[in-house]
N, C-alpha and C positions, 0 to 999 in steps of 0.2 A: 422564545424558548421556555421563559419560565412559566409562559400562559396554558403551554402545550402540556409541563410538566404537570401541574394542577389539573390539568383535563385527565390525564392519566392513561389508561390503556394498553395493550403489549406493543412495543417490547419495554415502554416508557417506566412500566411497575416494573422493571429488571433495574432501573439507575438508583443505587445509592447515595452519591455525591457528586458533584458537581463545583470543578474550583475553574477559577479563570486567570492568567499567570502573562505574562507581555506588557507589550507598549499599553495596550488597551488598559492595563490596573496602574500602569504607571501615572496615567493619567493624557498620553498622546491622544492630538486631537483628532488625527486621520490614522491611525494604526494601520496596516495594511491588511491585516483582519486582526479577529477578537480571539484569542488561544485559550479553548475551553478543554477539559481533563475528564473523562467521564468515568466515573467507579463502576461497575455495575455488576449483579449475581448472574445467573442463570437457572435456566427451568429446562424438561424436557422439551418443551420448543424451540428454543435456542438453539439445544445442545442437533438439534435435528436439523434446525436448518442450515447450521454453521458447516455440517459436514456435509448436507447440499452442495453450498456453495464450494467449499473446498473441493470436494470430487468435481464440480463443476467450473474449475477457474474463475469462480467470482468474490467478490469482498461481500465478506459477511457483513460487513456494519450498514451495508447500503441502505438498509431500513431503518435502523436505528436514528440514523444521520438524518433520514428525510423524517422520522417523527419529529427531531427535537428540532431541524430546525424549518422546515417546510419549505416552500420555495422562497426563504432568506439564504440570501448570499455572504458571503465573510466571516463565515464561521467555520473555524478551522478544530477537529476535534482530534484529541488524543485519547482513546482509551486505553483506560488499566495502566495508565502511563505513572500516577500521582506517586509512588515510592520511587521509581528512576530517574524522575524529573526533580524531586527533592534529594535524591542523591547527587544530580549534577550541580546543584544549587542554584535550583532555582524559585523563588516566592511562590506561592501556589495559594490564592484569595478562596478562600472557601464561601460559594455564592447560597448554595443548598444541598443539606443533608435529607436523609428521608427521616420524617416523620416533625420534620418541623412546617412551619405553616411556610406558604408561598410568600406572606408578608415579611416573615423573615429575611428572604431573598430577595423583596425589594428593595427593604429598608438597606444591608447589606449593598445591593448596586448601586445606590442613589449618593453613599457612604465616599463610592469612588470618584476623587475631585480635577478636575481638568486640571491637566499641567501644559500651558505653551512649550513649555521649554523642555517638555516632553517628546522627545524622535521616537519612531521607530526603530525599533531593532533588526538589525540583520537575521536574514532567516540561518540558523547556526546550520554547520554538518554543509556546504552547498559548495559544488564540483560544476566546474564548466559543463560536463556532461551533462548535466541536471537542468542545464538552462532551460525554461519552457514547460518543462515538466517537471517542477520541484512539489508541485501538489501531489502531485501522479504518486510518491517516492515516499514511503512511511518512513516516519523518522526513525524509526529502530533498522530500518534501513538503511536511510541515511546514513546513520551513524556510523554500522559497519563497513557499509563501504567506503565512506570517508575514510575511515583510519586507516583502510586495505591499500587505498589510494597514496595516502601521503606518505605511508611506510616502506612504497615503492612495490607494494605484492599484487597489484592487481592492475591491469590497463582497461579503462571504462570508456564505449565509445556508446554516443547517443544514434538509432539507426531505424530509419522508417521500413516499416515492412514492405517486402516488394510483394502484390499481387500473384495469385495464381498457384499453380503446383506443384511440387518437386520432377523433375526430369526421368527419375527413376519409378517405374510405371510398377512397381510391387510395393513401393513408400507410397505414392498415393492410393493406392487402392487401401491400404493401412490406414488410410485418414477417412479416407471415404468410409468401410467399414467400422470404426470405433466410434464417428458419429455423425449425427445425421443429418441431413442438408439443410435444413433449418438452425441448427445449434451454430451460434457466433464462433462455439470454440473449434468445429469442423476449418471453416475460413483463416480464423487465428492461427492452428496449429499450421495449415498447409502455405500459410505466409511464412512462415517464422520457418518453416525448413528449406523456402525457395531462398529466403533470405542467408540461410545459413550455407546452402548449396554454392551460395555469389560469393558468401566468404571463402570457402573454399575447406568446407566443415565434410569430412568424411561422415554423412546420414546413418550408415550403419554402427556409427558409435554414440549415436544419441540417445538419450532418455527424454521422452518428452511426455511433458506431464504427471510423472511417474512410473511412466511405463517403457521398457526397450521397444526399438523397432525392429529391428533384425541384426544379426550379425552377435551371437549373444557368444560368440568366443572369444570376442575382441572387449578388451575395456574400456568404459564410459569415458568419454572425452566430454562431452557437451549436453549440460540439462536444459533445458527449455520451460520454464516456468508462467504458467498464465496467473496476471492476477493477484501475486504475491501468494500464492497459496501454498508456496513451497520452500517459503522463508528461513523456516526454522534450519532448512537441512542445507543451505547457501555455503556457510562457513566449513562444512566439513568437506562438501566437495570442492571449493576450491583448495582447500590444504591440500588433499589429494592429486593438484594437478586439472580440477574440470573446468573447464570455462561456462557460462550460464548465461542464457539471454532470459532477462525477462520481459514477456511483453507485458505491460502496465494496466491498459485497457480495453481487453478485446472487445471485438462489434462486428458489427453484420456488412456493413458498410463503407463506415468511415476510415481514412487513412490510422495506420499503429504505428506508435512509438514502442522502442523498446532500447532496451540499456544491452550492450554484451560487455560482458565483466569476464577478462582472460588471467588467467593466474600470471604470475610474471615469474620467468624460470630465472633461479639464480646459480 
């Protein structure tokens, strides 16, 4: 990563700082990954692709991630995280700033001394629901919904998407027309309403992806989120009573996981 950062290039000239915070600075010998914090600015290309991907249901970082660390595995990043994660208290090793040399950042890693008797930490914020896919689950995520969980406001069940199309032949033709047979999120969406259909989720009260499907006299019971890209707005709809699946990873293909998070009435 730090060879990458010295090579330089977009979006890499976007990273300011770089700390690294876990078992891995403690000095464990097998960490179960390395927990790195990435600062970074933005440029109009950023700012453009980022709401690509948001209109598109995808994680914006996915570039980012494959610049710095290429096909190495066990790097687990946090962006924009470094002031939350000091407020939780937690140590945060400062590997590389911008404008200091790479040597800097060696010297600094090499700094960090093996400790045996060094463990691994538990991944913090982590729900039986979570099991298997706790990579999938950003931690500011995580977070919320942990505490929604153990406070008793939220029931979280982990649920594979069922294949195929919603039964209601005016909801599919709505998936069908918003996007196009090639787009993964076409497939996504029309899993995640068959799936919701078996729970026994009234369709016409959904909002999926940000948009209603029909039935706009009736109020939103159920948002459908791809991709985390609708993160921000989580906590207000459940206060209101919505329940929300998110699917995690959509694809063309392969089997989805997704989380449904039901407000718990009291």
């Amino acid at each position: 990563m730090i060879i990458r950062l010295e090579q330089g290039g977009w979006p890499l000239s976007l990273v300011d700082e770089v700390y690294v915070f876990g078992s891995y600075v403690r000095g464990a010998l097998e960490p179960n990954d390395v927990d790195v914090v990435v600062e970074h600015g933005t440029d109009k290309r950023w700012l453009g692709e980022s709401l690509h991907a948001s209109i598109n249901g995808r994680d914006a970082y996915v570039g980012m991630r494959q610049a710095l660390r290429g096909r190495t595995r066990g790097i687990s990043f946090q962006f924009r995280g470094r002031d939350s994660l000091r407020a939780e208290g937690f140590d945060l090793f400062l590997l590389w700033r911008r404008g200091e040399p790479l040597s800097v950042a060696r010297d600094r890693l090499t700094s960090l001394k093996e400790d045996r008797s060094a463990g691994t930490a538990p991944r913090d914020h982590v729900l039986t629901a979570f099991q298997g896919v706790e990579s999938l689950v950003p931690r500011p995520a995580r977070i919320e919904l942990f505490k929604r969980h153990v406070t008793g406001r939220v029931r979280i069940t982990q649920l594979t998407l069922r294949d195929g199309y919603p039964a209601d032949e005016e909801i599919a033709w709505h998936v069908r027309r918003r996007w196009v047979e090639t787009s993964p999120l076409r497939r996504v969406a029309a899993c995640a309403l068959v799936t919701l259909e078996a729970e026994g989720v009234d369709l016409n009260s959904v909002v999926l992806h940000g948009k209603r499907l029909f039935g706009r006299g009736q109020p939103e019971r159920c948002f459908v989120g791809l991709g985390w890209s609708g993160f921000g707005h989580m906590g207000r709809r459940l206060d209101v009573g919505c329940s929300w699946l998110e699917v995690m990873r959509p694809h063309t293909t392969k089997p989805m996981d997704a989380l449904f998070v039901q407000p718990v009435r009291r």
